[in-house]
SEVEX-804559 format. One line per 4 residues: number of its first residue (from 1); their letters; for each residue x, y, z of C-alpha. Coordinates in Angstrom, 2 decimals. Last residue first. Layout:
NUM> A> X,Y,Z; ...;
END
This chain:
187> XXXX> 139.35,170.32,114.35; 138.95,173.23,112.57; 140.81,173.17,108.96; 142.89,175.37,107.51;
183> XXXX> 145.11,175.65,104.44; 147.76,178.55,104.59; 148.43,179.55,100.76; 149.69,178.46,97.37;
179> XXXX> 147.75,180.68,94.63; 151.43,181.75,93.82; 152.40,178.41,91.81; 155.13,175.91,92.67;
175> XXXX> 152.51,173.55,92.70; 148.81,173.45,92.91; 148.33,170.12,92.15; 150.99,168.98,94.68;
171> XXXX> 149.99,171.38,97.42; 146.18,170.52,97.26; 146.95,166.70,97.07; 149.13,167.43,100.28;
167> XXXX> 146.70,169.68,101.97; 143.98,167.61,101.21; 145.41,164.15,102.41; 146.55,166.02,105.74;
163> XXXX> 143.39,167.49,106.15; 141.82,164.17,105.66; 144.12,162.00,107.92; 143.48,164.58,110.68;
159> XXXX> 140.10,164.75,110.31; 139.70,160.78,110.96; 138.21,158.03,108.38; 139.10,154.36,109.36;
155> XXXX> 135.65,153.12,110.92; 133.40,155.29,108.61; 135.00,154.32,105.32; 134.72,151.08,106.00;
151> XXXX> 131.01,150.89,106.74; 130.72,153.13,103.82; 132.71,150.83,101.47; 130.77,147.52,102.76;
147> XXXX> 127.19,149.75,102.20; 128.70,150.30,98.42; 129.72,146.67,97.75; 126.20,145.31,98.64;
143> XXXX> 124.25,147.61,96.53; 126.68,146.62,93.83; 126.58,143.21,94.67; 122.73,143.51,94.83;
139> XXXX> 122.49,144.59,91.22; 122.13,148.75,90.43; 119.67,150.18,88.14; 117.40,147.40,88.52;
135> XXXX> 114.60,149.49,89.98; 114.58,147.82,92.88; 118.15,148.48,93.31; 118.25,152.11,91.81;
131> XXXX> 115.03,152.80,94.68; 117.83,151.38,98.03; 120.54,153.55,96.35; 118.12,156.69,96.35;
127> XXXX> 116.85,155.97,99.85; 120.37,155.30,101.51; 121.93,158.46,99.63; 123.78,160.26,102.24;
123> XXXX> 125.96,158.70,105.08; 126.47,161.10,107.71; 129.67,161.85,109.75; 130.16,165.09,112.39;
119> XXXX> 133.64,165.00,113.51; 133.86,168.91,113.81; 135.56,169.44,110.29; 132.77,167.96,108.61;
115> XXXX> 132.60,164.13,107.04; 129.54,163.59,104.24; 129.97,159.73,103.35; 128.64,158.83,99.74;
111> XXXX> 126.27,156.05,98.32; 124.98,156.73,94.74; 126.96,153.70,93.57; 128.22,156.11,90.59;
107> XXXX> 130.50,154.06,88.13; 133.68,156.17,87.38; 135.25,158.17,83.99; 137.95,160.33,84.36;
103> XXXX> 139.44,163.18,81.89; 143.05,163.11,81.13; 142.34,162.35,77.86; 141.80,158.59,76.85;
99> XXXX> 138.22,157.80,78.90; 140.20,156.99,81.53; 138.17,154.30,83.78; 136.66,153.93,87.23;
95> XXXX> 134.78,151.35,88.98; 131.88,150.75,91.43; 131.69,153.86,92.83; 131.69,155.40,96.37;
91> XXXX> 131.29,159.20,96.65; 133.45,160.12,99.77; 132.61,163.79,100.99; 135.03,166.28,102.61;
87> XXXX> 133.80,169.59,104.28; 134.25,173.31,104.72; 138.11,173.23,104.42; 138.51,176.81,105.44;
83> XXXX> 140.77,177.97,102.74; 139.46,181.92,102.95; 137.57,181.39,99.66; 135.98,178.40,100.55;
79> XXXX> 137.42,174.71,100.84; 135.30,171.90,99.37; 137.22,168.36,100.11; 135.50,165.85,96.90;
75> XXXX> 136.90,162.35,97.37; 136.32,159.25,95.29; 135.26,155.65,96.49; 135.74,152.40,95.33;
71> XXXX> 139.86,152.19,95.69; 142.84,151.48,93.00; 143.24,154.61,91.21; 142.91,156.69,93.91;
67> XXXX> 140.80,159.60,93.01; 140.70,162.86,94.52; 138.68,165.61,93.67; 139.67,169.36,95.51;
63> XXXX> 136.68,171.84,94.87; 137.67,175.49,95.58; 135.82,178.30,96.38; 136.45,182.14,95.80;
59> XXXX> 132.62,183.33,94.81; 130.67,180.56,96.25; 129.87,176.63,96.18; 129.29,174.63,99.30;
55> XXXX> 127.86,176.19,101.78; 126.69,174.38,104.82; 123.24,174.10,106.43; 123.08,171.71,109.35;
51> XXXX> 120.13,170.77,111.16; 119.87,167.32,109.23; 122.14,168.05,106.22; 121.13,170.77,104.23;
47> XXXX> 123.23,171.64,101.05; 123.84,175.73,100.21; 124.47,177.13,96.82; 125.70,180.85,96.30;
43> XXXX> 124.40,183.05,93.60; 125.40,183.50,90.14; 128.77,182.47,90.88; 132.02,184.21,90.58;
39> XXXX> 135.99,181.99,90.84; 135.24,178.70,91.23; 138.59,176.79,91.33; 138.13,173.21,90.31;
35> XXXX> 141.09,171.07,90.95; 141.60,167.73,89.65; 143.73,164.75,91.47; 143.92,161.72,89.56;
31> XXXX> 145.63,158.46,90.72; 148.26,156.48,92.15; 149.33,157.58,95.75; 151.84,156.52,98.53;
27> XXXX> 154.71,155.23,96.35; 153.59,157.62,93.67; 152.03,158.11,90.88; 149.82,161.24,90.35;
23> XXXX> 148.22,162.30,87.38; 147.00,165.62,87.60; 144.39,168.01,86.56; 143.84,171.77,86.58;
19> XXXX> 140.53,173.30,86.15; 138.50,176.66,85.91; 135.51,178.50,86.50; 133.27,181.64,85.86;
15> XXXX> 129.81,181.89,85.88; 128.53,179.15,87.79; 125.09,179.26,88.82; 124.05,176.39,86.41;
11> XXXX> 125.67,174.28,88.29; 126.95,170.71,86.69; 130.21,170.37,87.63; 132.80,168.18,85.80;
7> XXXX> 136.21,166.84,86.39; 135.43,163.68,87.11; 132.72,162.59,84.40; 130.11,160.70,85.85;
3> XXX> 128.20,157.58,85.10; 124.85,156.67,87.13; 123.76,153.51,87.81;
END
């Protein structure tokens, strides 16, 4: 199983980056929020997703992380430099834990749920999480827990929920601040 630091991106490309975090909690949200605004890159990175090929990291971008204190999953919503939300992806994990800063600490169950503006859903990771279970990296509960969170996710998730998550979570780490602008998303 893999352990990951929240508020931490591992691309060699970037050349220039920062990060605001948050504590949040309220009656409809306890948890982190952190913000990574990319602001020049060595060169742009690009996933491929069956015969999709989306961008995901550029001069201008933004990566939103949410997550709720008491769920299995965490959210990264990538918006690029015009605030086009580009995509959200749910990482499920196993647990999470402060590691005494304001930095956050969560179990990696390898599964995740890649959700695009258009409706288009994918669940990524089957062979990886299906290679940590034989290979004793992850139990069967685990494996287990992470195909229940997916199936869950993938019932209840709708663009309008997200873009409404990510704009507020967006708003309220941003703040008062004049980097506040027009977040779209098209549905």
């Amino acid at each position: 199983m893999r352990r990951n630091f929240e508020q931490k991106l591992d691309y060699s490309q970037i050349r220039d980056i920062d990060f605001r975090v948050s504590f949040i909690n309220t009656e409809e949200f306890n948890g982190y929020v952190h913000l990574a605004s990319i602001h020049k890159v060595s060169e742009a990175i690009f996933r491929s997703v069956d015969d999709k090929r989306i961008k995901i990291m550029d001069n201008g971008y933004r990566w939103l992380q949410i997550t709720p204190l008491n769920a299995n999953y965490n959210l990264i919503t990538i918006i690029d430099e015009k605030n086009q939300i580009l995509q959200w992806e749910f990482h499920i994990i196993d647990s999470n834990d402060n590691d005494g800063n304001i930095s956050l600490m969560f179990e990696d169950l390898i599964l995740s749920l890649l959700v695009l503006p258009d409706g288009y859903k994918k669940v990524l990771g089957e062979q990886e999480i299906k290679e940590a279970l034989c290979s004793n990296s992850i139990d069967f509960c685990q494996y287990d827990k992470a195909y229940r969170e997916i199936k869950i996710l993938e019932q209840v998730v709708s663009i309008e929920k997200l873009f409404e998550l990510s704009k507020a979570m967006l708003d309220q780490i941003i703040g008062d601040s004049s980097e506040k602008s027009e977040l779209k998303c098209r549905i």
